[in-house]
N, C-alpha and C positions, 0 to 999 in steps of 0.2 A: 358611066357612073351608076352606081345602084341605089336608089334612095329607097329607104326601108320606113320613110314615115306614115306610109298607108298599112305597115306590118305587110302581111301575106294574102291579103284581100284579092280576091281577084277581079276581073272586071267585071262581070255579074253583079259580083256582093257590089263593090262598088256603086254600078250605076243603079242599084235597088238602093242603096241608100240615098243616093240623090233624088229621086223617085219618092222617100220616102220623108224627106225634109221638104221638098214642092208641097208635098200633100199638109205639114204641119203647118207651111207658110199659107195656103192658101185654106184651111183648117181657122186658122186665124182671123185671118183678113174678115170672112165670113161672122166668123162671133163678135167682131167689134162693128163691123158695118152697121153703118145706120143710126150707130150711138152721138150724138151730139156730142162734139166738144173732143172725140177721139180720131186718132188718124193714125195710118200705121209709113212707116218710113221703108222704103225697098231699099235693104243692103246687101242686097244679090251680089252686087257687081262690085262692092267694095276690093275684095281681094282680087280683080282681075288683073292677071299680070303677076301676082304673089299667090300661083297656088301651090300646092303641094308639090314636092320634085322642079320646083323654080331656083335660081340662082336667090333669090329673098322672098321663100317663102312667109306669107303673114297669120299664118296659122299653125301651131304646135302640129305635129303628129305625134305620131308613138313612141318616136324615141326620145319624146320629153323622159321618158320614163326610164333610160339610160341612165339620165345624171338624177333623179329623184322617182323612186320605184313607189312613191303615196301621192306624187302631183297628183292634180286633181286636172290636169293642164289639157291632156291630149283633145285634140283635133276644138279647142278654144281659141280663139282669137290673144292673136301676142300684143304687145305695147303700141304697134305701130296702125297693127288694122282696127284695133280699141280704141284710137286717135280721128280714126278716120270715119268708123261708124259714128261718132259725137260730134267730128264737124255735119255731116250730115244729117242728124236729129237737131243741132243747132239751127243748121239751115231752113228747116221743116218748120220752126217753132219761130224764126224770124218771118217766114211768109215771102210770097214773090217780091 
């Protein structure tokens, strides 16, 4: 099967852009540390098992852009991993 929701990326570009979200993630992390009263939630791992080219994918690719060519959609979290990052900011915000 040929899944086309990375488009034509190769694996380079690819793994540079992962490369390149670690860096905004931990970009992050950095500017709020140390702030009272702030904490940041790791949902790295929310989509594991739904990534891209899986049988239930949890994230748009590119060919959101098929059925609406102005989504604003691609490579965003869909209904199910947006459910699942909120149980986890929920759980952060109730405490151990």
């Amino acid at each position: 099967d040929e899944c086309l929701d990375l488009g034509d990326l190769s694996r380079d570009e690819i793994d540079y852009l992962i490369k390149l979200e670690n860096t905004l993630k931990q970009t992050l992390i950095a500017a709020v540390g140390g702030i009272e009263g702030v904490s940041v939630v790791d949902i790295s791992g929310v989509v594991a098992g739904h990534e891209f080219c899986t049988s239930d994918p949890w994230t748009y690719g590119i060919t959101v852009l098929n059925e609406n060519v102005d989504s604003l959609a691609p490579f965003h979290p869909i209904p199910q991993a947006q459910a699942a990052i909120a149980a986890l900011l929920k759980q952060s915000l109730q405490g151990p």
